[in-house]
N, C-alpha and C positions, 0 to 999 in steps of 0.2 A: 410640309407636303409640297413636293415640287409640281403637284399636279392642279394643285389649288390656285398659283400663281396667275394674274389676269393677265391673259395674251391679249385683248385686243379691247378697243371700247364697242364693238357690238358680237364680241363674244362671250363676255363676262361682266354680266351686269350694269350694262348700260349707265357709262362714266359720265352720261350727261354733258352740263353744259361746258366745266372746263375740260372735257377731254376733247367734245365738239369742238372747241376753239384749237386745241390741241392738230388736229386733220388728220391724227397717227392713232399710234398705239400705244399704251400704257405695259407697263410688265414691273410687277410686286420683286423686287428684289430681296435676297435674304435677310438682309442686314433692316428691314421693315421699309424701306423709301421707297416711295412708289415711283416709277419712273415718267412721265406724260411730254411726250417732245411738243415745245413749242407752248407752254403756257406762259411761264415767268421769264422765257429769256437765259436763264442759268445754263450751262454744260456741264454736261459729264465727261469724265475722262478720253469717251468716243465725240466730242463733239456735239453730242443729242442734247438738247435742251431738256431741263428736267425739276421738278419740284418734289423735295422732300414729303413722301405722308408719314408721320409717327403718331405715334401717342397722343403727343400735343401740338398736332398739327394746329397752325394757327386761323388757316380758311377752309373753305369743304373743298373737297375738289368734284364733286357729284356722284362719289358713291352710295350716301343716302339722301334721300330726296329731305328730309326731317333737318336735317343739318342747315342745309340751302336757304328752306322755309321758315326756319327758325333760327337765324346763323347765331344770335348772342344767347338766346334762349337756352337751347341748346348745346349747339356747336361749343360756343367759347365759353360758355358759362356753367355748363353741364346740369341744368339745374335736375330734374329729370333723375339724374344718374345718382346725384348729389343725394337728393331728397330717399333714395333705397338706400343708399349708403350708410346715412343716418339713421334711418329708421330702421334696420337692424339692431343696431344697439338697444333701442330704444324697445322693441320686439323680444331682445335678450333678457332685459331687465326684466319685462312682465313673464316670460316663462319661468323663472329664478322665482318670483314672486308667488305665483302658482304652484310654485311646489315641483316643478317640471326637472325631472333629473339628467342631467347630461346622456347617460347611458339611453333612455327614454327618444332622446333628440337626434345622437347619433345614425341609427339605421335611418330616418326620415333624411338627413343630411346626404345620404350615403343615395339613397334611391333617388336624390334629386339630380346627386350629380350623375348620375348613370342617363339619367330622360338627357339633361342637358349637355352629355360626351356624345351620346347617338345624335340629337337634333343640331350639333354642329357637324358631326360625319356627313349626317344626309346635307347639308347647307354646303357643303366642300365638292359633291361629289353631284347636286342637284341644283343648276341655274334656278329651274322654278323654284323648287321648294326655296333655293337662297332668297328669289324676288319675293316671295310672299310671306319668310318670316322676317326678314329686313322694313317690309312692308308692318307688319304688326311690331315689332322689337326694337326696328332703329332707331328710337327715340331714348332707347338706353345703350345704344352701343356706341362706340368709336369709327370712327369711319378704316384706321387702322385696324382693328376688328372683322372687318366684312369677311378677308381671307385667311384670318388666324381663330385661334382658339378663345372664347366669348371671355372674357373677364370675369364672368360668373364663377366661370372651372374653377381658377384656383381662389376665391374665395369660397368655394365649400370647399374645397381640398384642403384651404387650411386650417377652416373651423374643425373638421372631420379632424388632423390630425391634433391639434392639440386637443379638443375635447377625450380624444383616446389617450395621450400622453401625460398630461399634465392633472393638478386636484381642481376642485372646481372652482375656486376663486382666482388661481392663476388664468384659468380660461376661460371665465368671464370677462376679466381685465382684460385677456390680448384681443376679444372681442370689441370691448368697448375701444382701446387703444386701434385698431384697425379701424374702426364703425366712423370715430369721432375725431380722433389726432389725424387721420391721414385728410378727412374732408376738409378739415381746418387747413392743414399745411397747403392744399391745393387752392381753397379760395381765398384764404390773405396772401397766399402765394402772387399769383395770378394778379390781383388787387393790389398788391402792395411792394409784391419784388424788386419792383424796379429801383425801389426807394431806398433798398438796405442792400449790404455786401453779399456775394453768393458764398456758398459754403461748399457746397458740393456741387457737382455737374448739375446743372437746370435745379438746385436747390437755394433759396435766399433764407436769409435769416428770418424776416417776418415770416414766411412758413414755417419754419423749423419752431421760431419761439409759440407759433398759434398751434401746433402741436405739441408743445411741451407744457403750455397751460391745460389744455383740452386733456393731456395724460394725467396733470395732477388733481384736475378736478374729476376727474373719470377715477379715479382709485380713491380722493376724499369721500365721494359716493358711494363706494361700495363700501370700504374698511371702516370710514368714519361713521354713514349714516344707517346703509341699508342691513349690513352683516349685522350691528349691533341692538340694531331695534328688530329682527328677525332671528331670535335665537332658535326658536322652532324649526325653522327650515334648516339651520345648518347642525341642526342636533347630532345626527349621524355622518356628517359628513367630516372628513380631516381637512382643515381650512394649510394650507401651505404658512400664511402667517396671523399669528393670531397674538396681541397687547402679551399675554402670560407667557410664550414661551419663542420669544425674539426681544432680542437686545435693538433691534430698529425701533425708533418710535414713529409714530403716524406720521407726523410732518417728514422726518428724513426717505418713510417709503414713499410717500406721494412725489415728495420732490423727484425723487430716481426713480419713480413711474413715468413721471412726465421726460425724463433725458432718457430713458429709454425708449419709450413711445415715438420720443420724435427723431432719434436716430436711426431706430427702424425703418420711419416712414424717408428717414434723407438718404440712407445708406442703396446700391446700388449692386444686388451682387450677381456678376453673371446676364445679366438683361433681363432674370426672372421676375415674372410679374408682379408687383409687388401689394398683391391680393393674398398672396402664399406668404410671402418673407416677414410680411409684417406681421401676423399673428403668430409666426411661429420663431422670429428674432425676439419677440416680445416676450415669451412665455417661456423661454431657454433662458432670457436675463434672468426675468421678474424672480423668477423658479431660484438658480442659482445664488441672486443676490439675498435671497430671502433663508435659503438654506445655508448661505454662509454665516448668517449672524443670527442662527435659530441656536438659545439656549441647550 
């Protein structure tokens, strides 16, 4: 939305202190870098001095005041964000356990993201409303976030679609594989990056390998421990792979849970957020790999 873009630091939610230091104005460009003359020193192609904001901006630059106040807390260390991250999975598990059926969960999925597509329209199109939900929420958003679409979206968007597409054990998994492989690959990432070779654009191998343990102990969990001691719950349901009718044994799926899971979370396609990608790269392998060496 080109209308969403911040034209100025006291037109568009008050950039604070490094836009203060700034004497100018900021403008969100498409490509996600925020433009602010005069903070770092750096040029643009016009001469403007300018600092990058993305995703993994490394400093605040004062679009939440949360970020500022809590700069490792938050900001760089996302704990906050981390800690709902994880705790979906962990959420998933106990509905699965309850007896709770995909079909069941879906329309609530559905209704939530509808409240949270409106209350980012109103936050696009509404300074105040943007200063007062920023004010109650930015302690889980990105500062990249402020003028785009919440990260929340396509995390139900992509629960929503595989829980429609896929059986329910595949979409358990791509949920646990989103919930736990991707938080993994960000905080050893982050932690430990510097230390090992990259792999992919802004991806190291200590992330990638802490998502591909976190996939294989997230799939020993369900196939090994919870599907077999729960035959109750899956009585009526068609498990995608189940010991009697797959030539895969437990150890070979786990392992290619886990290289799958963390490929998902390194792969890169398009700039899509990869709140979407990951659950539904996951659940197109897991599906496929499992259907091809189904007896």
């Amino acid at each position: 939305m080109a209308s969403t873009a911040v034209e100025s630091g006291d037109e568009r939610l008050n950039l604070r202190k490094n836009v203060k230091k700034a004497n100018g104005s900021g403008k969100l460009e498409q490509n996600g870098e925020l433009k602010v003359p005069g903070v770092d020193g750096k040029q643009d192609g016009n001469g403007t001095p300018s600092i990058p904001l993305t995703p993994r901006s490394r400093s605040p630059v004062g679009l939440i005041s949360y970020h500022e106040k809590y700069r490792y807390f938050i900001h760089k260390h996302e704990i906050p964000r981390k800690v709902l991250h994880v705790s979906i999975g962990f959420l998933t598990l106990a509905l699965y356990l309850r007896g709770i059926q995909l079909s069941q969960v879906t329309p609530i999925l559905v209704a939530l993201l509808a409240i949270i597509v409106s209350l980012d329209l109103l936050r696009f199109r509404s300074k105040k409303f943007s200063e007062y939900y920023i004010t109650g929420f930015g302690f889980l958003m990105r500062e990249s976030e402020v003028d785009k679409w919440n990260g929340i979206v396509f995390y139900l968007l992509g629960l929503i679609i595989v829980f429609i597409l896929f059986p329910k054990d595949i979409s358990v998994l791509a949920v646990l594989l989103l919930s736990w492989s991707d938080t993994a690959a960000s905080s050893f990432g982050r932690a430990y990056g510097h230390l090992t070779p990259k792999l992919f654009r802004n991806k190291s191998l200590a992330g990638s390998f802490a998502a591909f343990c976190c996939g294989v102990i997230a799939s020993y969990l369900l196939y090994g421990i919870i599907f077999p001691r729960t035959p109750e719950l899956i009585a009526n349901d068609v498990l995608a792979w189940r010991p009697d009718t797959s030539s895969l044994s437990l150890t070979t799926l786990c392992i290619l849970s886990g290289f799958i899971g963390a490929t998902a979370e390194a792969v890169d396609l398009w700039g899509i957020d990869d709140n979407l990608t990951i659950p539904v790269i996951s659940a197109i392998f897991m599906w496929g790999v499992v259907k091809l060496f189904q007896n």
